[in-house]
C-alpha positions in Angstrom: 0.9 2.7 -21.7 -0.6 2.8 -17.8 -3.2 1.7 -16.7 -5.2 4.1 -13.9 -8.7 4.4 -12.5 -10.4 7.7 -13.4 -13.1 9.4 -10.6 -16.0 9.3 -13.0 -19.4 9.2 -11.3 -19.1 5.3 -11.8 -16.6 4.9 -8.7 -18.3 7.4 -6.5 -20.1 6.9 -3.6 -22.8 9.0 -4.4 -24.2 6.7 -7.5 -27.4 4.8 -6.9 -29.9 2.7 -8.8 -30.1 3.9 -12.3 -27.2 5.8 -12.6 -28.6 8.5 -10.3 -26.2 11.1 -8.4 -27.8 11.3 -5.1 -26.2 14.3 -4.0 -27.1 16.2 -6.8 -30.5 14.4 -8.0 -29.5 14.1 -11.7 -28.9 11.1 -13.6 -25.0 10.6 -14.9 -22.9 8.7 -17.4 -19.8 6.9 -17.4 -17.6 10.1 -18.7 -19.3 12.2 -15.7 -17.2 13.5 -12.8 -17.3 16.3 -10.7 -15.8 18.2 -7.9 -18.3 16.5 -5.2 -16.5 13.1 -6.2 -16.2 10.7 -3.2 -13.7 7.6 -4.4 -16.1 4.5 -3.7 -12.9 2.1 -2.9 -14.9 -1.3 -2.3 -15.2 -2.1 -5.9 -12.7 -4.7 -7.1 -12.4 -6.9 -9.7 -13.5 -9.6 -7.1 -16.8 -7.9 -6.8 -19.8 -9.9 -7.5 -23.2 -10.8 -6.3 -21.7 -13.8 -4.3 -19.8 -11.7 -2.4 -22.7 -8.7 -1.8 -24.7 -8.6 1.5 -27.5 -8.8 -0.2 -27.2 -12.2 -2.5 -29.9 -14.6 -1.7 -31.8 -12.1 0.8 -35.1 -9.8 0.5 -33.0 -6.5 0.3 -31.3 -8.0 -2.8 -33.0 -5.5 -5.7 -32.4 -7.8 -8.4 -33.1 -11.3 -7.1 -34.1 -13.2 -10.7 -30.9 -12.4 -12.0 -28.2 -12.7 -9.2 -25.7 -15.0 -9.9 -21.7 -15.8 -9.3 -20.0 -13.1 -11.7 -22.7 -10.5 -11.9 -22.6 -7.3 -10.3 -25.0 -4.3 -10.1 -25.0 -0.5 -8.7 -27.0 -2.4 -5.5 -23.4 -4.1 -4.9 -22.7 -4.1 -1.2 -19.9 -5.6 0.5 -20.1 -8.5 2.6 -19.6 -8.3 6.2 -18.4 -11.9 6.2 
């Protein structure tokens, strides 16, 4: 068995809050792809609020519940 990332709407650039497609203004689900896919590569398995631009600071959309481990469509990475 291999082991492969798929270009669902979930890696894409184009995904915003809610699971919104911003290009095309429709909301999506994980099994969505389609041929406007842009591969979002900053996603790892190291992503997480702590390492987000956004932890601790006003832009942060989801302040109550950021914390080490979590991670959210609002996931940015860190410039540090």
């Amino acid at each position: 068995m291999s082991i492969r990332t798929n270009n669902t709407c979930l890696n894409c650039e184009n995904l915003i809050n809610n699971l919104t497609c911003s290009k095309h203004n429709i909301e999506v689900d994980i099994f969505n792809v389609c041929d406007s896919h842009s591969f979002k590569e900053v996603f790892t398995k190291d992503s997480n609020c702590t390492n987000c631009i956004s932890f601790h600071m006003d832009s942060c959309g989801h302040p109550e519940s950021a914390s080490q481990g979590m991670l959210c469509f609002e996931w940015q990475p860190s410039l540090s």
